[in-house]
ZAMARGU-4260 file (C-alpha; in steps of 0.2 Angstrom, whole numbers, plus 5000, padded with zeros to 4 digits):
<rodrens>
0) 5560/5617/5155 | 5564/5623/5171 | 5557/5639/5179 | 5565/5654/5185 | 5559/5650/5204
5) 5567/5633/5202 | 5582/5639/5193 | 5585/5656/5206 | 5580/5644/5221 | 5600/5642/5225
10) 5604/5658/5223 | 5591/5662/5235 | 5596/5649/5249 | 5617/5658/5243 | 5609/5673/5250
15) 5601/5669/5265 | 5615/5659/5269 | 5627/5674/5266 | 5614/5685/5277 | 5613/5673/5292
20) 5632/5672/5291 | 5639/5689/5292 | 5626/5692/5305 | 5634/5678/5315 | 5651/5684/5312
25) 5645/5702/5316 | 5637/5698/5331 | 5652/5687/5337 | 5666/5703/5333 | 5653/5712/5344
30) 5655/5699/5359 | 5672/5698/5357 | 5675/5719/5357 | 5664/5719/5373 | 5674/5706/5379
35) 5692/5714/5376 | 5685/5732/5382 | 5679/5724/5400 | 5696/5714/5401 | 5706/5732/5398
40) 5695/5741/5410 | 5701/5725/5424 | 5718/5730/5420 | 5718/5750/5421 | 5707/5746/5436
45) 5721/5736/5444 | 5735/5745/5435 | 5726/5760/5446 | 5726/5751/5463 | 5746/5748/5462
50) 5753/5760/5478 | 5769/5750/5482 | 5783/5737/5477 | 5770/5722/5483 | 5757/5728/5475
55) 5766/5733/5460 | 5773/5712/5458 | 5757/5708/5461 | 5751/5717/5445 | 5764/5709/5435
60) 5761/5693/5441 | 5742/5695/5434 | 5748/5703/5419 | 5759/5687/5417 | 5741/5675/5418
65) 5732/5688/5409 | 5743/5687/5395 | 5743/5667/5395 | 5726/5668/5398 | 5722/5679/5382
70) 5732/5670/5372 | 5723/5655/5374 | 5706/5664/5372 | 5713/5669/5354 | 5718/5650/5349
75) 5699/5645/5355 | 5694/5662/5347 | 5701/5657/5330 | 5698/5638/5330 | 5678/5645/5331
80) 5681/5655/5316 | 5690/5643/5306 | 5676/5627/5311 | 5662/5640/5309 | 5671/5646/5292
85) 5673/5627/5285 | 5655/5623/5289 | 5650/5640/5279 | 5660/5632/5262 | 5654/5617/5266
90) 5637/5623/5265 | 5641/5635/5248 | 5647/5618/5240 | 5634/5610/5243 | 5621/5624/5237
95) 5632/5625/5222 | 5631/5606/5219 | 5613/5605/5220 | 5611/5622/5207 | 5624/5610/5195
100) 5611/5596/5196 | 5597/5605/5195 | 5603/5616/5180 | 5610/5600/5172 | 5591/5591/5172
105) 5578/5595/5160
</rodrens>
């Protein structure tokens, strides 16, 4: 007969996986805040400096790349969080496999 260490072990490793998960997702949502708050600051910084008609194209111009630029960094952004997010049910299904093994032996 199996003992209770043995058969809570899974739900164990379940739970520090969850744990050192959301502390990753957290700590990336984080990143990428501070990240977006420093790009907006750039903007109202330049949006500031706009006095005339050159100026004013050159700002629209950058807001053109910035734009492009951000976008892209969201595709990249979310391809992260969908490889991170496969390797994390990767992981569960493999912890649930080995708790279906281990419960299934005597």
């Amino acid at each position: 007969m199996k003992t209770i260490e043995e058969l809570m072990a899974p739900a164990k490793k379940l739970t520090e996986l969850n744990r050192v998960q959301m502390k990753k997702a957290m700590d990336a949502q984080y990143a990428t805040a501070k990240e977006y708050e420093s790009l907006a600051e750039k903007r109202f910084e330049a949006a500031r400096d706009i006095k005339d008609a050159a100026s004013c194209n050159a700002f629209i111009m950058d807001q053109v790349e910035f734009a492009r630029s951000g976008m892209e960094k969201i595709l990249l952004d979310s391809k992260t969080f969908l490889k991170e997010a496969k390797t994390y049910n990767d992981e569960v299904m493999n912890l649930i496999q080995g708790s279906q093994d281990v419960a299934s032996k005597k």
